[in-house]
C-alpha positions as CSV (number, residue, x, y, z in Angstrom):
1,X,116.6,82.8,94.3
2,X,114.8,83.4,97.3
3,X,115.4,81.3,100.3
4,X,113.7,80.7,103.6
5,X,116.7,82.8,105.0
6,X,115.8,86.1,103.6
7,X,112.2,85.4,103.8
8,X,112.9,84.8,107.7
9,X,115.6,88.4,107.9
10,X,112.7,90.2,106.2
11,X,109.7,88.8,108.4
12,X,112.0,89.6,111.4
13,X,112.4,93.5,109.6
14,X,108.9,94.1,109.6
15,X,108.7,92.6,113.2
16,X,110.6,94.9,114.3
17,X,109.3,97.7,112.5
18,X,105.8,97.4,113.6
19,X,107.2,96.9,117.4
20,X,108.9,100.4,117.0
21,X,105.9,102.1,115.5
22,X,103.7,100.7,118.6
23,X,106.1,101.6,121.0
24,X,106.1,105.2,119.5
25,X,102.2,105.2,119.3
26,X,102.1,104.1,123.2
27,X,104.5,106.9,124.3
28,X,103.1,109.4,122.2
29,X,99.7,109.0,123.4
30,X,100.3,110.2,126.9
31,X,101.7,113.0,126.4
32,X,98.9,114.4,123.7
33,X,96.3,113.2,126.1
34,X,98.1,115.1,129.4
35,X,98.8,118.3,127.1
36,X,94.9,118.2,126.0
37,X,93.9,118.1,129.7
38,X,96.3,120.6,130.8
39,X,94.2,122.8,127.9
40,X,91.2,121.8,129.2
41,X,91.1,122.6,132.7
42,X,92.9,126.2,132.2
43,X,89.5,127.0,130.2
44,X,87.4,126.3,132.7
C-alpha cells in the first residue's frame, strides 16, 4: 500500500535533490565562466 506518507518522504527526496543539483549548477558556473576569461584575455 502506498500512503500519503511515502508519497510526501519521496516528493520531499526529489525536492531536495533538484535543490542540490541547482546549487551545484550555480557554483559551478562561476568558476567555468572566470577560467574561460582568464583564457581569453591571456590570448589577446
Amino acid at each position: 500500500m502506498y500512503s500519503i506518507e511515502m508519497a510526501y518522504a519521496r516528493m520531499r527526496e526529489l525536492q531536495d535533490q533538484a535543490n542540490r543539483s541547482r546549487v551545484h549548477k550555480l557554483a559551478a558556473e562561476p568558476r567555468a565562466r572566470r577560467r574561460f576569461g582568464r583564457a581569453t584575455a591571456k590570448k589577446r
